[in-house]
N, C-alpha and C positions, 0 to 999 in steps of 0.2 A: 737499433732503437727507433729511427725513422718507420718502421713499418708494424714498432709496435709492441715489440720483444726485447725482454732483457738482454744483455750482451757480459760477455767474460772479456775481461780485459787485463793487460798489464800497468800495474799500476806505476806510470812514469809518464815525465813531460806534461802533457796538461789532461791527462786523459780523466785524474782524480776533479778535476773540473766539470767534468761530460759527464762521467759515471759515478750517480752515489751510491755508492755500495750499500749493497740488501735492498737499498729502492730500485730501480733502474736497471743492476746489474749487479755481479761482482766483480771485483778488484783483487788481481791475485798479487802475490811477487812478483817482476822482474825477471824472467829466463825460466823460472818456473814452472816445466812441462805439465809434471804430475799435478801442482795445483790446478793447472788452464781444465786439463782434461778433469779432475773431481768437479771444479766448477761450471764446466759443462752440463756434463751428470747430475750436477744436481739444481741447475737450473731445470733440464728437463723434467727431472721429481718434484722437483716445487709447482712448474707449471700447470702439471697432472692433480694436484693437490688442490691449488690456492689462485692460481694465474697471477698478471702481474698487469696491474690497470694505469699504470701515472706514468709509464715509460715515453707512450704517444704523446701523452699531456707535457712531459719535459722536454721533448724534442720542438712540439708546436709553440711552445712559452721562451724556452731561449736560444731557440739555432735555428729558425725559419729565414727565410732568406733576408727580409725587411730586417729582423734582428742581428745578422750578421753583416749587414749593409750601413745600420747605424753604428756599428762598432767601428767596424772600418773608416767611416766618415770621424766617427770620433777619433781614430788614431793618426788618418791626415791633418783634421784640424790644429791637433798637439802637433804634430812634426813643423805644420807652417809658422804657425807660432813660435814656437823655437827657431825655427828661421831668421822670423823678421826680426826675433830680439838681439840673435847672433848678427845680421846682417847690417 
């Protein structure tokens, strides 16, 4: 997605976070060979067809390093906080 391009992925843990499915990517099953590789396949057809423009735009808007750096700052702040309440 960082460089631009849709991504196939399994859909588990936080990835339905990262990837919306038909925008950015598809989301298949879970262990599901035969879907990865149709979804491969048919990223490649689509891309041939139609391309895919908001993938770069979703990576730049919420996983650039500044966004992923104020996340973290927000999850230390909760933690201290609950610190100090507990302590």
């Amino acid at each position: 997605m960082a460089c631009g391009r849709p991504v196939v992925a399994y859909s588990s843990g936080g990835i339905p976070g990262i990837v919306v499915d038909e925008e950015t990517g598809l989301l298949v099953p879970t262990g599901d060979v035969h879907s990865l590789v149709e979804g491969v396949e048919y990223l490649i057809m689509k891309m041939k067809l139609t391309g895919w423009g908001r993938v770069r735009e979703r990576v730049e808007k919420y996983f650039c390093l500044e966004k992923m750096c104020e996340g973290y700052m927000d999850i230390i702040e909760k933690i201290a906080e609950c610190l100090r309440v507990i302590g």
